[in-house]
LOBAVEX-736567 format. One record per residue (C-alpha): residue number from 1; residue in one letter; x, y, z. Coordinates in Angstrom, 2 decimals, decimal comma. Layout:
LOBAVEX-736567
ATOM   nr  rest       px       py       pz
ATOM  NUM     A        X        Y        Z
...
//
This chain:
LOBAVEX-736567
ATOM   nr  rest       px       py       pz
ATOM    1     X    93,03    20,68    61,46
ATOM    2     X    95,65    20,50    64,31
ATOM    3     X    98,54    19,00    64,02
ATOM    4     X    99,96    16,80    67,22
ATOM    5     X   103,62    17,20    67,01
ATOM    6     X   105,95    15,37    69,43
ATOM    7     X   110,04    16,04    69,17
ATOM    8     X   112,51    14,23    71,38
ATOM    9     X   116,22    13,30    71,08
ATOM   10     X   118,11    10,19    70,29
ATOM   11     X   121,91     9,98    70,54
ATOM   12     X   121,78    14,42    70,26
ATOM   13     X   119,51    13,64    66,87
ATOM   14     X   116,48    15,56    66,89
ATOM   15     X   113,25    13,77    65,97
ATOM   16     X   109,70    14,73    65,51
ATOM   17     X   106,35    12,80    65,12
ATOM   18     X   103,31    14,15    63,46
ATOM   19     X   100,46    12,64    64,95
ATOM   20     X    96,69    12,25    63,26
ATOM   21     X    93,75    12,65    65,32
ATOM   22     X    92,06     9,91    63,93
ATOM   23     X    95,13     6,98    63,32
ATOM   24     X    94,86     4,57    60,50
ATOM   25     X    97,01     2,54    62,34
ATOM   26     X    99,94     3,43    59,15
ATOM   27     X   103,37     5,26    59,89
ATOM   28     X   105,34     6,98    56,83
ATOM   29     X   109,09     8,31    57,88
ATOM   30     X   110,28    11,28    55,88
ATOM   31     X   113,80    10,72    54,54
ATOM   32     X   114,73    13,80    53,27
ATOM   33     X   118,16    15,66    51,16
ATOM   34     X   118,30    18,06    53,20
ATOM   35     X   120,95    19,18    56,16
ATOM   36     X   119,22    20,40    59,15
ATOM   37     X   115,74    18,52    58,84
ATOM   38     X   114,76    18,47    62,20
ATOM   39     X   115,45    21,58    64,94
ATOM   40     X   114,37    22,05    68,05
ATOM   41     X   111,05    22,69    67,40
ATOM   42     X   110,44    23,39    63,90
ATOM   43     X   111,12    20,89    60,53
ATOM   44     X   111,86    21,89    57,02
ATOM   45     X   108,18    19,77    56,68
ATOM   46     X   106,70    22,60    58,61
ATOM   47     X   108,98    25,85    57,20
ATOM   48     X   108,00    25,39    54,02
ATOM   49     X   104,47    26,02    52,20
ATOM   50     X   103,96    22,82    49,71
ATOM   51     X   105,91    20,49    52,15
ATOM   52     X   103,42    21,36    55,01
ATOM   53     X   100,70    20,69    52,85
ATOM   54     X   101,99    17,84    51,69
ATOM   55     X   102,69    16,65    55,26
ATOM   56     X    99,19    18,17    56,60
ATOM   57     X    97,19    15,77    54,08
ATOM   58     X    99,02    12,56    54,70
ATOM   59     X    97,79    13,55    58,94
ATOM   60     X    95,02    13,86    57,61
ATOM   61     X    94,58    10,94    56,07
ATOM   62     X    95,59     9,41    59,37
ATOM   63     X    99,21     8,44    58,68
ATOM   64     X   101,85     8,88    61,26
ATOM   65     X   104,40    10,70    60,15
ATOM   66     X   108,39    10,56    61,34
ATOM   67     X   111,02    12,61    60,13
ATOM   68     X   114,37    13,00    61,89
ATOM   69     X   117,89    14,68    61,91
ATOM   70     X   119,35    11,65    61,03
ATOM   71     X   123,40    12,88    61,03
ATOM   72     X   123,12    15,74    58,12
ATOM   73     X   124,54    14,33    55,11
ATOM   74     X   124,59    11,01    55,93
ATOM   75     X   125,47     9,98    52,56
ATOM   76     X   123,24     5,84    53,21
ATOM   77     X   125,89     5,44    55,60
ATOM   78     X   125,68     2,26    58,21
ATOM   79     X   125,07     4,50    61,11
ATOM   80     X   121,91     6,13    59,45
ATOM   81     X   120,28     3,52    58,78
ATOM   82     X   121,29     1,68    62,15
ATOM   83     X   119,12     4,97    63,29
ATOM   84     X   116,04     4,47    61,48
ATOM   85     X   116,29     1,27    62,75
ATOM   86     X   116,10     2,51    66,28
ATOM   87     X   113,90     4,78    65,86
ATOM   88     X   111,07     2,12    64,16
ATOM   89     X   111,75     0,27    67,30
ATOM   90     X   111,44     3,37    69,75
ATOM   91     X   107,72     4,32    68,19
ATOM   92     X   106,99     0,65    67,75
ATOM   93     X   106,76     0,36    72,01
ATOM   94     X   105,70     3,90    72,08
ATOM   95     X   102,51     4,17    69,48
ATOM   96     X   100,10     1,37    68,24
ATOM   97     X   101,23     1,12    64,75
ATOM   98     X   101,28    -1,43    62,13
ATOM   99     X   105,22    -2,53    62,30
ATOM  100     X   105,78    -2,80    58,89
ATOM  101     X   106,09     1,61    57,84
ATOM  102     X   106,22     3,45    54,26
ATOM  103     X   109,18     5,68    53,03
ATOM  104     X   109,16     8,22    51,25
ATOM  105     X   112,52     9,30    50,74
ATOM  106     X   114,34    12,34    48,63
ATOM  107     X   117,97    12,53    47,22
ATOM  108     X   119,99    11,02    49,11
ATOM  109     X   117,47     9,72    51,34
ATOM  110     X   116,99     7,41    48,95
ATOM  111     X   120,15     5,29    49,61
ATOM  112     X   119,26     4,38    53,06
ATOM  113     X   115,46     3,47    51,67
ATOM  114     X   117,48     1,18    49,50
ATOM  115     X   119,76    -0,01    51,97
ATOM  116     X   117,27    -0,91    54,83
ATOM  117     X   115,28    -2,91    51,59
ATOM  118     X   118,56    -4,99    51,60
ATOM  119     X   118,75    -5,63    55,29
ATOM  120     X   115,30    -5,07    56,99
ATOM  121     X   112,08    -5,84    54,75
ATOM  122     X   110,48    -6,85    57,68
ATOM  123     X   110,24    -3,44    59,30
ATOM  124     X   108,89    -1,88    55,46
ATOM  125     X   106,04    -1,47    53,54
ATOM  126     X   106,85     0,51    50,53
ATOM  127     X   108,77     3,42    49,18
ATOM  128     X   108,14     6,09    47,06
ATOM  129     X   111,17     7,71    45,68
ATOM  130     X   111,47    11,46    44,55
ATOM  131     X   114,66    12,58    42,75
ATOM  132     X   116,66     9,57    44,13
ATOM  133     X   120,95     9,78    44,47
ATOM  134     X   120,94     5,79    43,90
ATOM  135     X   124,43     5,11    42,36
ATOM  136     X   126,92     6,93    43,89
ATOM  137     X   129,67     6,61    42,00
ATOM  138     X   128,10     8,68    39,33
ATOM  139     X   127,86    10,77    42,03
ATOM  140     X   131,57    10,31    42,81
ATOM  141     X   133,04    10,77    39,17
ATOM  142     X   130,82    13,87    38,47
ATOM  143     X   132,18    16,12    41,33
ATOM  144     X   135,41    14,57    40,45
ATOM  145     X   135,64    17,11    37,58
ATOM  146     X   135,06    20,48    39,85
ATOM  147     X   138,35    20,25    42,67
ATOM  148     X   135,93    22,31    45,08
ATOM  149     X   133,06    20,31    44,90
ATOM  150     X   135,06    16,76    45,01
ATOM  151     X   136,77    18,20    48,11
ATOM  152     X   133,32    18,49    49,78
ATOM  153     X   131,71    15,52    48,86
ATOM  154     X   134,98    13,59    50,13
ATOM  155     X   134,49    15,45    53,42
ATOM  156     X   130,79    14,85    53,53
ATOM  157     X   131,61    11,22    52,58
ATOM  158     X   134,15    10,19    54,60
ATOM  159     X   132,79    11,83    57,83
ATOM  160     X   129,43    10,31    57,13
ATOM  161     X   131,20     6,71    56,97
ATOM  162     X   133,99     7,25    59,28
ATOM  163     X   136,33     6,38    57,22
ATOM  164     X   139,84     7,85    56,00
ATOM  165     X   139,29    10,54    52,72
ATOM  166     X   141,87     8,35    51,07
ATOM  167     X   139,18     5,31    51,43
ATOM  168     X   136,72     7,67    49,56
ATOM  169     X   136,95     5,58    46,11
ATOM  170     X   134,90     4,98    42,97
ATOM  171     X   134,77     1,31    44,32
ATOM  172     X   133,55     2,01    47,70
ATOM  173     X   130,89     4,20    46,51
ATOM  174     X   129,98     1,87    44,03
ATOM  175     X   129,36    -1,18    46,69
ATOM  176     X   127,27     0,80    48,77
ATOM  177     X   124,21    -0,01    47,48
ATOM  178     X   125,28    -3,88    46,34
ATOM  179     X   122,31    -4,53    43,61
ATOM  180     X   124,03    -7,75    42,61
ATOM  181     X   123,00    -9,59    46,21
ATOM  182     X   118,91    -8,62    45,11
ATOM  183     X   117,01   -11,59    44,78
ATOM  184     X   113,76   -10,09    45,86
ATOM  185     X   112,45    -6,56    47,04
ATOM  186     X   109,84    -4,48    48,04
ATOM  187     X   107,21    -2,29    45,72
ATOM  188     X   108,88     0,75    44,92
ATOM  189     X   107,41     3,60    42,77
ATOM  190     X   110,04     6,59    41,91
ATOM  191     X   109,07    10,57    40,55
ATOM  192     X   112,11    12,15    38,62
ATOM  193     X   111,96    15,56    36,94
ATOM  194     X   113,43    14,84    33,66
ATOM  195     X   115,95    17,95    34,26
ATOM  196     X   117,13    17,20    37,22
ATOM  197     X   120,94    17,71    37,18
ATOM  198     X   121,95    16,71    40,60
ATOM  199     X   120,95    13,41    40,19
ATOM  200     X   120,03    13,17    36,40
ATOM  201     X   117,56    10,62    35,70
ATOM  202     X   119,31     8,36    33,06
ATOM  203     X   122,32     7,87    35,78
ATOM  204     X   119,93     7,11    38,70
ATOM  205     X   115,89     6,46    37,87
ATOM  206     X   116,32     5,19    34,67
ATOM  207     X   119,34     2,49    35,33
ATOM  208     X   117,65     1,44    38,61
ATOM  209     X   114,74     0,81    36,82
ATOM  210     X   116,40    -1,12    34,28
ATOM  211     X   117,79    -3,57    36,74
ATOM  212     X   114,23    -4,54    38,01
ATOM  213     X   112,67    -4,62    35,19
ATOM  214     X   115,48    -7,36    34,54
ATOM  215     X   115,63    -9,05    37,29
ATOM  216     X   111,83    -9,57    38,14
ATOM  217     X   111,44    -6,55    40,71
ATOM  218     X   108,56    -4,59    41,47
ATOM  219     X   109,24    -1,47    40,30
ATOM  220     X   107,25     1,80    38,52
ATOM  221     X   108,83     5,19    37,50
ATOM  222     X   107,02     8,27    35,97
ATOM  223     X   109,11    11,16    35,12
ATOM  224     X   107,90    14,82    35,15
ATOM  225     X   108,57    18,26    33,89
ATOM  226     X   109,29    21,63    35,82
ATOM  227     X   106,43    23,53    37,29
ATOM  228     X   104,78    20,53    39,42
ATOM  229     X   104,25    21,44    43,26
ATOM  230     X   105,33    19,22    46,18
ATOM  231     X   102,19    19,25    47,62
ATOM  232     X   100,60    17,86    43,90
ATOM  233     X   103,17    14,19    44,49
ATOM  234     X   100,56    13,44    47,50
ATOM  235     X    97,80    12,06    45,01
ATOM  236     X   100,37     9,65    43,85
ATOM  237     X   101,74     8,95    47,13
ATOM  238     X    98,38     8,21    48,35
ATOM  239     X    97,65     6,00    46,38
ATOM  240     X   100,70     3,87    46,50
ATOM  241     X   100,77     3,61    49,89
ATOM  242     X    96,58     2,60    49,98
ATOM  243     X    97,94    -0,30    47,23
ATOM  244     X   100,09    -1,76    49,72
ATOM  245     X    98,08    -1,73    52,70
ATOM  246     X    95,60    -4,37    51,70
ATOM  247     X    97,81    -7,21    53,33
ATOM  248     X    98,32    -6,15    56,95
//
């Protein structure tokens, strides 16, 4: 099956649209952990083998599909998710599409899935989570203890939020993502591989999880081992997005 691809620019960010040839009418934005997502004409959804197929089935299945630039290592910062606000708006006039769009968002990705949740329900559906960074001061102590690596996430950091490295504290990292100002959310299903040592699972999944289960918040989590393909998480994905599209 062909795939439709449209890329265009918005403030020098590079954006591209998969489009279905039959439409169900759904749109699902790729948030992804990686630095150069989107080129010119090419996305890492495209370059490699298990993320095209993942990205070829949900086309298939008739889902839009948006994946952008977005800034690099935008680290959840205001001006990210500012973006994704634009561009919702931008393919909202441009495509006939239900206005309320999945996620599915990896790594750091994941903080401004959680972010928009805070500010802009109204524009989301649901989110599937894969490997989520969600409290970044964990983040924040852990390359604290290698000088190299704490030198490069304060750069990252700081440029992403356009603030002053100085500013770059255990307190500010720990308000970005302000859980205690939740009173409701949106369904949310997260895949961790229990390994994972970027983000380990008992410092991000886990704990998140924890707090909804607490406070009354739809939530799910399955863990997995090594070994599982990216294309083998579209079953799953499927499905939770088909949950959540009963009530238009």
């Amino acid at each position: 099956m062909t795939i439709y691809t449209h890329y265009f620019y918005i403030e020098e960010q590079a954006n591209v649209v998969y489009m279905p040839y039959r439409p169900n009418g759904f749109a699902v934005i790729l948030l992804s952990d990686n630095e150069r997502t989107v080129g010119e004409d090419t996305s890492i959804w495209q370059q490699h083998p298990e993320r095209y197929s993942f990205l070829k089935a949900l086309v298939e299945e008739g889902y839009t599909v948006i994946t952008s630039q977005l800034f690099g290592k935008h680290w959840g910062s205001d001006k990210a998710c500012q973006y994704i606000e634009q561009l919702h708006h931008f393919l909202i006039k441009k495509q006939i599409l239900n206005k309320k769009f999945h996620l599915f968002a990896e790594g750091i990705g994941a903080l401004v899935a959680l972010r928009l949740i805070e500010k802009r329900k109204d524009l989301i559906r649901s989110v599937f989570l894969l490997n989520p960074c969600i409290y970044v001061e964990t983040v924040y102590n852990e390359e604290k203890k290698n000088k190299l690596f704490f030198k490069r996430f304060l750069q990252e950091f700081s440029l992403a939020h356009q603030i002053p490295e100085e500013q770059v504290t255990e307190s500010f990292c720990s308000q970005l993502i302000n859980l205690e100002k939740w009173q409701e959310s949106l369904p949310i299903h997260i895949y961790h591989l229990m390994a994972d040592k970027k983000y380990p699972v008992a410092q991000h999944s886990r704990r998140f999880e924890q707090f909804c289960v607490a406070n009354e918040l739809p939530i799910s989590l399955s863990i997995y081992g090594l070994g599982k393909s990216f294309s083998s998480f579209l079953q799953p994905v499927r499905s939770f997005y088909k949950k959540h599209e009963k009530k238009l």
